[in-house]
TIMI-2910 file (N, C-alpha, C, CB; in pm, 1 decimal, decimal comma, always signed):
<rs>
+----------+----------+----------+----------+----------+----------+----------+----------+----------+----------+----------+----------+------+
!      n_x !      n_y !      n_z !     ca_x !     ca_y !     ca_z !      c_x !      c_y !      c_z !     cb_x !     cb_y !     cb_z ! resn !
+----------+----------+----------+----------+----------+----------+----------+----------+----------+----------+----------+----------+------+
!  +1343,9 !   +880,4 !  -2357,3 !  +1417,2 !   +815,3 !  -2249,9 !  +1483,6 !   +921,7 !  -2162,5 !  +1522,7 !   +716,5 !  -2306,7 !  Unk !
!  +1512,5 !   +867,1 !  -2020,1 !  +1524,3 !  +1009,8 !  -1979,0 !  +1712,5 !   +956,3 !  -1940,6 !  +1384,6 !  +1077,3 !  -1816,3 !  Unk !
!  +1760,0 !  +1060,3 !  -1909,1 !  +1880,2 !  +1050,4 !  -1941,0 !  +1948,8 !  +1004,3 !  -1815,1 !  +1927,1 !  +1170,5 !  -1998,7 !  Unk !
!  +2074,5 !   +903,6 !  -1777,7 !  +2115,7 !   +829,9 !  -1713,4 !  +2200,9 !   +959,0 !  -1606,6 !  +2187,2 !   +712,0 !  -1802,3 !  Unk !
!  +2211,3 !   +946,6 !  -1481,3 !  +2298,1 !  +1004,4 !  -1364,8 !  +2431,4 !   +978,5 !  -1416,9 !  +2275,2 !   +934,3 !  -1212,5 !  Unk !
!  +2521,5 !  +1099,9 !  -1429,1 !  +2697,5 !  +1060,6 !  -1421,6 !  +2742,1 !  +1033,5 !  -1297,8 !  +2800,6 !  +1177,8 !  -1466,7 !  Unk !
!  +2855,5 !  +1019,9 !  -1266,6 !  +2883,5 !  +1007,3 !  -1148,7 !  +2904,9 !  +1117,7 !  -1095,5 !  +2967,6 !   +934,4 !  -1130,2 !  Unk !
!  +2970,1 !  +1237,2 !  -1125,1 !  +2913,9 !  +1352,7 !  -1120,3 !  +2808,0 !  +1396,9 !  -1036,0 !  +2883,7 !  +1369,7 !  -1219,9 !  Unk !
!  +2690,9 !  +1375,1 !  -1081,3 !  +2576,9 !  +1407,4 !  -1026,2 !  +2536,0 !  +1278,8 !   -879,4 !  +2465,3 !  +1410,9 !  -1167,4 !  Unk !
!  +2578,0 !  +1178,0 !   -882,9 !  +2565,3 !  +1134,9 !   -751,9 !  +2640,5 !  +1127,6 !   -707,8 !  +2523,0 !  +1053,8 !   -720,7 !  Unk !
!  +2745,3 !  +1183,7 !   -698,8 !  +2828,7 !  +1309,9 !   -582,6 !  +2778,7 !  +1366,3 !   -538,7 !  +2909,2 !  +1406,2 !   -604,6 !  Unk !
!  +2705,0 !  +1491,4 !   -584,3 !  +2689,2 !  +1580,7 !   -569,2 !  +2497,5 !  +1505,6 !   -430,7 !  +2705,0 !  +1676,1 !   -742,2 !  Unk !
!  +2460,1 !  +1432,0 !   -486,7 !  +2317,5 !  +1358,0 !   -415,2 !  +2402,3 !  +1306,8 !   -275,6 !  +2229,6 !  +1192,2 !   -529,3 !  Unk !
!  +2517,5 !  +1236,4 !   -329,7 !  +2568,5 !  +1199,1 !   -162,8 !  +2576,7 !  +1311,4 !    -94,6 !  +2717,2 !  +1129,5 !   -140,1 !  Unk !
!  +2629,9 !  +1388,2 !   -139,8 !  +2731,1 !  +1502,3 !    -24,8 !  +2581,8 !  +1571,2 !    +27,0 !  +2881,0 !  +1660,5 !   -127,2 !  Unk !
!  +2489,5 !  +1601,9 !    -44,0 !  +2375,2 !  +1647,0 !     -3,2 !  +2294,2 !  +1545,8 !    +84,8 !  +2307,0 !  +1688,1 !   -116,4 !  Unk !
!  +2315,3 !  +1451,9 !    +67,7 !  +2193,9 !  +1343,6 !   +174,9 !  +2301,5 !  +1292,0 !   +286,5 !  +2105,0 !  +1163,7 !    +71,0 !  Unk !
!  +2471,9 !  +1344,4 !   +305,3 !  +2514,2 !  +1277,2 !   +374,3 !  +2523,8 !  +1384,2 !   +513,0 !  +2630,6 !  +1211,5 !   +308,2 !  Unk !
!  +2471,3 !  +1479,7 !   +522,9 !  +2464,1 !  +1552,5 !   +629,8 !  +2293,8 !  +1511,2 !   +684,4 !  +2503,1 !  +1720,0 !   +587,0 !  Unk !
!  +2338,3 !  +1503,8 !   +806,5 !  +2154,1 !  +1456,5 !   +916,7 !  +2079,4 !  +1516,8 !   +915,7 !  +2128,2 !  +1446,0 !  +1065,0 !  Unk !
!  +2092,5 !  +1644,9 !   +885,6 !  +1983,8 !  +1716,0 !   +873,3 !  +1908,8 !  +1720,5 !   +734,1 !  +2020,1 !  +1836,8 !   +913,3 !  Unk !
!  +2018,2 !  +1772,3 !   +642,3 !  +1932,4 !  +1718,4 !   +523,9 !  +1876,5 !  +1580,5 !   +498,4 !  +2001,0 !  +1736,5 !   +419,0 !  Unk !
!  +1924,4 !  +1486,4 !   +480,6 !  +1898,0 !  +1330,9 !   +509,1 !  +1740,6 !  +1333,8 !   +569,9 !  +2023,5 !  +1257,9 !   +635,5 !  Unk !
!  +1724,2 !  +1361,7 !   +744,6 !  +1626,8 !  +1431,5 !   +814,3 !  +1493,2 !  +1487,3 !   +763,4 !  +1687,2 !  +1524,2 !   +858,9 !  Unk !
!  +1507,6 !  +1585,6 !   +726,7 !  +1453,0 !  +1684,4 !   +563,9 !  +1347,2 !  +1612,2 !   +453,2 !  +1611,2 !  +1714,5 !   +447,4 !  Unk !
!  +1475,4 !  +1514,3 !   +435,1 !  +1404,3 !  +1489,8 !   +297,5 !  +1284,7 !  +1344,5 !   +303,6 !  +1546,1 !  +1456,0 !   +173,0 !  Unk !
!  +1400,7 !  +1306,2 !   +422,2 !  +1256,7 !  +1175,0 !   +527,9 !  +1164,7 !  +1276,9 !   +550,0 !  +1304,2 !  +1083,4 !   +731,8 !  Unk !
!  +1158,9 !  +1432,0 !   +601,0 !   +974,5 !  +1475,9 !   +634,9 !   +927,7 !  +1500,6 !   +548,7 !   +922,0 !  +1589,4 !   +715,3 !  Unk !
!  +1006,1 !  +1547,2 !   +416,1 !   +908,1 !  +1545,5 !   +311,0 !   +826,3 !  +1436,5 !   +237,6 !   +962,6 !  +1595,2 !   +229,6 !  Unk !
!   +915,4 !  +1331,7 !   +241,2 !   +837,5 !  +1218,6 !   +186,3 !   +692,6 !  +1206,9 !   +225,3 !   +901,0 !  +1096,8 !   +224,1 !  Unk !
!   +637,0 !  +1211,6 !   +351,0 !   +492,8 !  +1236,5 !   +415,0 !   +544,6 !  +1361,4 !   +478,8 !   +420,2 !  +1110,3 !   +529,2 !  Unk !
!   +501,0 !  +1458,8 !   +360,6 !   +448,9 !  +1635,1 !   +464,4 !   +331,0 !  +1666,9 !   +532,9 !   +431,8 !  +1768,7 !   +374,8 !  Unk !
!   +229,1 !  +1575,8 !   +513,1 !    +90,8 !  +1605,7 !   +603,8 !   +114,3 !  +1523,2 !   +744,5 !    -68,7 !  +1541,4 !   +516,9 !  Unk !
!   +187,9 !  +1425,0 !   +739,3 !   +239,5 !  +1290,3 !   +839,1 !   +282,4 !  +1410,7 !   +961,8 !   +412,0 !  +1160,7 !   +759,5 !  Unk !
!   +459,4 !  +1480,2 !   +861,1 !   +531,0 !  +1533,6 !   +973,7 !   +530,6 !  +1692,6 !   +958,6 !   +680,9 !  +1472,0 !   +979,3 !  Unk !
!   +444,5 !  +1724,5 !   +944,1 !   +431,2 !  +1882,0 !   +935,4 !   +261,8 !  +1916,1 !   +940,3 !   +509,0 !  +1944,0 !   +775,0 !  Unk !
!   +231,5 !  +1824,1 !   +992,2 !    +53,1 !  +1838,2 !  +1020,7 !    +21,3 !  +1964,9 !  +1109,5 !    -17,2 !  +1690,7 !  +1118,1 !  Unk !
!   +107,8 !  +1947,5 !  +1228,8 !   +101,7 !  +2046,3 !  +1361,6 !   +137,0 !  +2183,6 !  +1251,7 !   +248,6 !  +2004,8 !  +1521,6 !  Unk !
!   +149,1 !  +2219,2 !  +1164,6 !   +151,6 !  +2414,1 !  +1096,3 !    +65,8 !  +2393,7 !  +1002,1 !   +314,6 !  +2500,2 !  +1011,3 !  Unk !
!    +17,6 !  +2505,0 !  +1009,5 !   -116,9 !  +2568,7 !   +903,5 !    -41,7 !  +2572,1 !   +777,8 !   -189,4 !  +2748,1 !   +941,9 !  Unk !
!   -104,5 !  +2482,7 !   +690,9 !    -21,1 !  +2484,2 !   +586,7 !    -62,9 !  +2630,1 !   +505,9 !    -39,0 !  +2341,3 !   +500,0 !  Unk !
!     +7,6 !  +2687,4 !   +386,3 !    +18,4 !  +2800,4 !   +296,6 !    -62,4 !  +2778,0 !   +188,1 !   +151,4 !  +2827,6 !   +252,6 !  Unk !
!    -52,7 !  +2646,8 !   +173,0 !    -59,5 !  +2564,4 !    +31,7 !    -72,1 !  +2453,5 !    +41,2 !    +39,3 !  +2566,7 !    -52,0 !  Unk !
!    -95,6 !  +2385,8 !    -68,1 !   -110,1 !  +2223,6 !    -39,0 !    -13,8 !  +2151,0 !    -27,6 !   -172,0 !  +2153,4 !   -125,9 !  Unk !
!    +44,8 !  +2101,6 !    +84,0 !   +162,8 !  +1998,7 !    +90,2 !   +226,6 !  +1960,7 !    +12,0 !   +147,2 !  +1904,8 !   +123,9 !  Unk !
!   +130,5 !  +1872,1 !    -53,6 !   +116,0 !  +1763,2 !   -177,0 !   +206,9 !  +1813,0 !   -337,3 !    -78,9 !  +1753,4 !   -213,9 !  Unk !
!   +121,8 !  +1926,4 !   -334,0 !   +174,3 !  +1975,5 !   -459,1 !   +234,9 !  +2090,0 !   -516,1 !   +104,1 !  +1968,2 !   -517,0 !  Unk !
!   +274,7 !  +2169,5 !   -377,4 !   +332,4 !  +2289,1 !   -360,3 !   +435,8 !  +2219,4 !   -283,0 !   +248,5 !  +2410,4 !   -297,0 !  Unk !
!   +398,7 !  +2165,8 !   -184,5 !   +520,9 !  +2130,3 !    -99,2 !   +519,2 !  +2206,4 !    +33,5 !   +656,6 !  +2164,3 !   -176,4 !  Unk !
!   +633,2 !  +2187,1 !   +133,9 !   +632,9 !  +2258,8 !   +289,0 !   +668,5 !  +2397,3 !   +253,7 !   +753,5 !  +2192,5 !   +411,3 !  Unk !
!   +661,0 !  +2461,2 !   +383,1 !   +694,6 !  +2620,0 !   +347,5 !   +836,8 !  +2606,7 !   +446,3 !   +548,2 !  +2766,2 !   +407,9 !  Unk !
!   +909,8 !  +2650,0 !   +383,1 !  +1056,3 !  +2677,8 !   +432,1 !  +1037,3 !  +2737,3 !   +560,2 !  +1146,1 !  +2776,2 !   +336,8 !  Unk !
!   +930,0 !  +2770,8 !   +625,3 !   +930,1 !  +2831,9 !   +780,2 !   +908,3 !  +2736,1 !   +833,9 !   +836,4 !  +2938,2 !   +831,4 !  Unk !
!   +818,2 !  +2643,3 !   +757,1 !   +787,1 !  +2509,7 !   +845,2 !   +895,2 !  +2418,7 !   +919,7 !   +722,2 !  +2414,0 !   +754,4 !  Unk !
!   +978,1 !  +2413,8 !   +779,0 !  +1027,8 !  +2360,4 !   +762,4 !  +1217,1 !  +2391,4 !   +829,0 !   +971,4 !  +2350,9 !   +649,1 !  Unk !
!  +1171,8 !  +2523,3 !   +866,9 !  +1251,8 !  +2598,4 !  +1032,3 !  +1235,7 !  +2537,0 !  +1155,9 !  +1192,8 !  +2747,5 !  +1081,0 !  Unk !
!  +1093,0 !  +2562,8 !  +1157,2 !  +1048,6 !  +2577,7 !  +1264,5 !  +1043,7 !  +2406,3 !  +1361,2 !   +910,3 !  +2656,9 !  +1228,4 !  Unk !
!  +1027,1 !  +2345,8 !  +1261,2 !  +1045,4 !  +2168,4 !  +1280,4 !  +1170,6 !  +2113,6 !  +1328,3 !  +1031,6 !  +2088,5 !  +1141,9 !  Unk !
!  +1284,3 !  +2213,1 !  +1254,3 !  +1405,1 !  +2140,5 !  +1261,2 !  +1478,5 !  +2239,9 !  +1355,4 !  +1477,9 !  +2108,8 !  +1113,1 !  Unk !
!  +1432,1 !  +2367,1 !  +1434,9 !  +1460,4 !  +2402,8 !  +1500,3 !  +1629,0 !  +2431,6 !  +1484,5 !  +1399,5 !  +2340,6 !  +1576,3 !  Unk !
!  +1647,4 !  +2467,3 !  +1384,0 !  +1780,9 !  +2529,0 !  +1317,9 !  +1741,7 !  +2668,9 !  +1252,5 !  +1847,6 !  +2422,4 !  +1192,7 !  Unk !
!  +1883,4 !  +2688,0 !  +1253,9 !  +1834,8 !  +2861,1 !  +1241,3 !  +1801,3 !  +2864,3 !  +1069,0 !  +1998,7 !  +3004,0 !  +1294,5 !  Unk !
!  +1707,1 !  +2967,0 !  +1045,8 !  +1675,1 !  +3023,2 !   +904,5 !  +1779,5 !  +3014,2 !   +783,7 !  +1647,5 !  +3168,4 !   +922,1 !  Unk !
!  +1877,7 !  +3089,9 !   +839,2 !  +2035,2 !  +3093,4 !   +734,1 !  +2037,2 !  +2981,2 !   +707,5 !  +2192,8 !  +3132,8 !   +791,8 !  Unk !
!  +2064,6 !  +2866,0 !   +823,2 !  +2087,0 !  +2702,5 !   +778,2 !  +2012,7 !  +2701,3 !   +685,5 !  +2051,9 !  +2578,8 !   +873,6 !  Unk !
!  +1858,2 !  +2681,4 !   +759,8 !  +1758,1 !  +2563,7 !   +661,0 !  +1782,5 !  +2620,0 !   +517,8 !  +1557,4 !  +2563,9 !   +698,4 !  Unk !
!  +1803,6 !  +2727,8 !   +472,5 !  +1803,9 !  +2776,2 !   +350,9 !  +1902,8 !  +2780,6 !   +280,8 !  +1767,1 !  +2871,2 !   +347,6 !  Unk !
!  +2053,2 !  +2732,8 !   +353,0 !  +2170,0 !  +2710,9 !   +306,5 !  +2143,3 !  +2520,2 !   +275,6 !  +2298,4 !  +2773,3 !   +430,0 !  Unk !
!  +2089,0 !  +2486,6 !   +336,6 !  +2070,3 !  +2350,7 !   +309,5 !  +1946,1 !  +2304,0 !   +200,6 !  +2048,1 !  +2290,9 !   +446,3 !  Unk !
!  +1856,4 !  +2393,7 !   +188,6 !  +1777,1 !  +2362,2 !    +82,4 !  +1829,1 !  +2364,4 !    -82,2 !  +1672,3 !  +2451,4 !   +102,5 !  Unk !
!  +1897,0 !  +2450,3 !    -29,3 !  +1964,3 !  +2526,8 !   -168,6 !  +2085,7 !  +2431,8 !   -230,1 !  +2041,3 !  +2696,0 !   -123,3 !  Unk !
!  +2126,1 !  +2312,4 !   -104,6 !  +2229,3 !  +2196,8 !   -172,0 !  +2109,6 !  +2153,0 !   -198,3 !  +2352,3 !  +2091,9 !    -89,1 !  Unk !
!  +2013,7 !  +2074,8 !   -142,6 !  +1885,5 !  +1978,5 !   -200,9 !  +1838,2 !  +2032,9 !   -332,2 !  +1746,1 !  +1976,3 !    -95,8 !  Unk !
!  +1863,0 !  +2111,1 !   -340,1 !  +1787,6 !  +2196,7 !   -489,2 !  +1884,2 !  +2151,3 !   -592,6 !  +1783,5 !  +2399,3 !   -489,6 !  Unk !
!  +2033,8 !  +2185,9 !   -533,0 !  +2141,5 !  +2247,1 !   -636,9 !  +2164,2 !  +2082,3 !   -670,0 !  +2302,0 !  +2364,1 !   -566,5 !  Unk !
!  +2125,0 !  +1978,7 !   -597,1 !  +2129,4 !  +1826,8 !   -626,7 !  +2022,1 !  +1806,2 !   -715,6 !  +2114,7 !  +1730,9 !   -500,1 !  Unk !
!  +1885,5 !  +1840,1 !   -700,5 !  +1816,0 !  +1792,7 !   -801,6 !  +1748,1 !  +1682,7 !   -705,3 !  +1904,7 !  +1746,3 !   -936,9 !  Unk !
!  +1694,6 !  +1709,8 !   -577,5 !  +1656,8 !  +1659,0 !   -485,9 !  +1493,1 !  +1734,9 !   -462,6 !  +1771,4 !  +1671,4 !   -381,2 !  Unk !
!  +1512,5 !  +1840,6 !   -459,7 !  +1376,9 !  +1880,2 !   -426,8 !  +1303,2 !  +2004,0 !   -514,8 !  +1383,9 !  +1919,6 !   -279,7 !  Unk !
!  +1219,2 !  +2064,8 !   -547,3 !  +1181,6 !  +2140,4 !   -605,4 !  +1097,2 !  +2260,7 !   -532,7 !  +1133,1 !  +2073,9 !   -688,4 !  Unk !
!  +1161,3 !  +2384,5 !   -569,0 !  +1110,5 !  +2495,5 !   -507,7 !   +976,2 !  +2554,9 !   -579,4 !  +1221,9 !  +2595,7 !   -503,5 !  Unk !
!   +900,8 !  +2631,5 !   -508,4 !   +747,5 !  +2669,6 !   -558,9 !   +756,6 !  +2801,3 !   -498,8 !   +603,4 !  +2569,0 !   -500,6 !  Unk !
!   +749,9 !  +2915,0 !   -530,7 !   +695,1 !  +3042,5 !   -485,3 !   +580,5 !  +3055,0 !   -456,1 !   +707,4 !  +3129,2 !   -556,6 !  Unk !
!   +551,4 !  +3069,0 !   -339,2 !   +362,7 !  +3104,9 !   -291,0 !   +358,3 !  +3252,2 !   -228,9 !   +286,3 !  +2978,7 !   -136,1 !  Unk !
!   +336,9 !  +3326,9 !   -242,5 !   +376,8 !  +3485,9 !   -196,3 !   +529,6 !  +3526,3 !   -151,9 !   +286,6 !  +3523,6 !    -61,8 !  Unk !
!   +596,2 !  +3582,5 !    -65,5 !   +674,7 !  +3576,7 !    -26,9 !   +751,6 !  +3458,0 !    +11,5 !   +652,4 !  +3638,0 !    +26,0 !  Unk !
!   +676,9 !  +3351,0 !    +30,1 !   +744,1 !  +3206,3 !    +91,4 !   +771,5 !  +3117,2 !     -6,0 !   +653,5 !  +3124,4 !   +190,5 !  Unk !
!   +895,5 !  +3023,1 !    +13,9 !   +947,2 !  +2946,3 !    -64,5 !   +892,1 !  +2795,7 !    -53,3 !  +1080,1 !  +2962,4 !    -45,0 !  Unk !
!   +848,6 !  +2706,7 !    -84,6 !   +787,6 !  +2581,8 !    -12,4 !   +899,6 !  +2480,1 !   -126,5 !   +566,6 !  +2559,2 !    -27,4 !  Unk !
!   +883,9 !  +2409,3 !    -40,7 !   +982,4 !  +2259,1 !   -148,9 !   +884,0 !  +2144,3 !   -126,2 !  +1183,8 !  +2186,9 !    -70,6 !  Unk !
!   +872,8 !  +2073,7 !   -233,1 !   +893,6 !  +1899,9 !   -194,2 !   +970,6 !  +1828,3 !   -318,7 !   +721,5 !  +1807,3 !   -174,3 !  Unk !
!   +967,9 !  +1685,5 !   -250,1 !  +1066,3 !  +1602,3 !   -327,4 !  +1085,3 !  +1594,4 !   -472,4 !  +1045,2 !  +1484,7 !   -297,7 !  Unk !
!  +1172,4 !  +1582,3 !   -548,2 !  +1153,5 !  +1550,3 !   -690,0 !  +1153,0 !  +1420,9 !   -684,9 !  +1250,9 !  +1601,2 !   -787,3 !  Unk !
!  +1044,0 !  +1291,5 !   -691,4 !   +991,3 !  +1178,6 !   -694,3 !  +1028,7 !  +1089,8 !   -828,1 !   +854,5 !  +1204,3 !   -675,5 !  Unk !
!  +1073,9 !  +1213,8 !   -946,3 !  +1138,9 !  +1176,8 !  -1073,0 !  +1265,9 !  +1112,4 !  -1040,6 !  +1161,7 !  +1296,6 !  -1165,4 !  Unk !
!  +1363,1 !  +1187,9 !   -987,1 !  +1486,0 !  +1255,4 !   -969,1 !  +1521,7 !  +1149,7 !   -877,5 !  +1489,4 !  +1412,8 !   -918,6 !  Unk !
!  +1470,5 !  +1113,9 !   -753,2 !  +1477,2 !  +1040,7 !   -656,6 !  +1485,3 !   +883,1 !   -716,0 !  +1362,7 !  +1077,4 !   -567,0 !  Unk !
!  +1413,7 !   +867,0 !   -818,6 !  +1387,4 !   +687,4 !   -905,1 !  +1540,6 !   +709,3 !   -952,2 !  +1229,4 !   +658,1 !  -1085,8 !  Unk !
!  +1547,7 !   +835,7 !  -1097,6 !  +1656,0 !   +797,1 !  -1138,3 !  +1765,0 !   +766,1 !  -1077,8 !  +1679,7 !   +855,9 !  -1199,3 !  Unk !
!  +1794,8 !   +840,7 !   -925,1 !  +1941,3 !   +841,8 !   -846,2 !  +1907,9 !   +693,6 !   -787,2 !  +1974,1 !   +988,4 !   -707,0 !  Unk !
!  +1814,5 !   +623,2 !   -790,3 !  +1752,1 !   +502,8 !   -720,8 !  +1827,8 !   +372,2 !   -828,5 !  +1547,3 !   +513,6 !   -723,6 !  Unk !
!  +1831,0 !   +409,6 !   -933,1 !  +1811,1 !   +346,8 !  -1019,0 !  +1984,0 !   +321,6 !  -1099,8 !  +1689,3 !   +420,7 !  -1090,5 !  Unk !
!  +2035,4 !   +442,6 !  -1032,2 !  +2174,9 !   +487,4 !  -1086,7 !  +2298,4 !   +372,1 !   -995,1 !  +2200,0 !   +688,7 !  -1041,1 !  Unk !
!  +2226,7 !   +397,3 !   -842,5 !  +2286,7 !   +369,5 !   -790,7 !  +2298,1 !   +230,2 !   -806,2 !  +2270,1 !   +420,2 !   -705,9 !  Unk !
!  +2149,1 !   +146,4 !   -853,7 !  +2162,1 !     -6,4 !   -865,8 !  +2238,8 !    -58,8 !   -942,7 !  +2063,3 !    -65,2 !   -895,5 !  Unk !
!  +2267,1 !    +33,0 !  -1065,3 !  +2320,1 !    +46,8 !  -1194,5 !  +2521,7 !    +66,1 !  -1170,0 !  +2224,7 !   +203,5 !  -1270,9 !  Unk !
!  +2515,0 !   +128,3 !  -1062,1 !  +2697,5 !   +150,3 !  -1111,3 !  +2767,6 !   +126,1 !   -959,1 !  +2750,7 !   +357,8 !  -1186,8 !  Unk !
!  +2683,7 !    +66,9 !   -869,2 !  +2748,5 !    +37,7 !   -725,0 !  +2714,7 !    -77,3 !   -692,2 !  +2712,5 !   +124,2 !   -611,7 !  Unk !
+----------+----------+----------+----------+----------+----------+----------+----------+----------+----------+----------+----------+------+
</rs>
C-alpha cells in the first residue's frame, strides 16, 4: 500500500502549484508532444520528459527562474528529473499526482 500524504506534504504541493508559472508548467507537461512539439526534442518526451531549455525557452523566463522553480516541483514530489548529457529534462510524477489527488478528496 502506498503511503497516505500528511498535511505537510500538501503544503508543500500547494505552495508549489500556487504560483502561474509553475501551475503553467505542469499543465505543458501533462501533453509534452501537444505543447513543446515546435523544439527538437533530446529524448523522448514521454519517458524522459522536456529538456529544461525547452522548457525556458516556452516560458520565456529567465534560466535562474525556470530552474529555481523546477527544483520546488521536484522538492514537492511533482515532477521527476532525468539526466540526458549535460541537460536536465522533467516530466510529471503521474504516481504522486493520484496520491495528492486522492489526499485532497480525503482531508478537504
Amino acid at each position: 500500500m502506498v503511503a497516505e500524504l500528511g498535511s505537510g506534504e500538501l503544503i508543500e504541493v500547494f505552495k508549489a502549484l500556487g504560483n502561474p508559472a509553475r501551475l503553467q508548467i505542469m499543465q505543458w507537461l501533462r501533453d509534452p508532444d501537444a505543447h513543446f512539439g515546435a523544439y527538437e526534442p533530446i529524448a523522448d518526451r514521454r519517458t524522459v520528459g522536456v529538456c529544461v531549455t525547452h522548457i525556458q525557452a516556452k516560458s520565456g523566463l529567465a534560466q535562474s527562474t525556470v530552474s529555481s522553480y523546477m527544483s520546488t516541483l521536484e522538492r514537492a514530489g511533482l515532477v521527476q528529473p532525468t539526466r540526458v548529457g549535460k541537460w536536465t529534462h522533467y516530466r510529471r510524477d503521474e504516481q504522486r499526482l493520484a496520491r495528492v489527488a486522492r489526499a485532497m478528496g480525503d482531508s478537504i
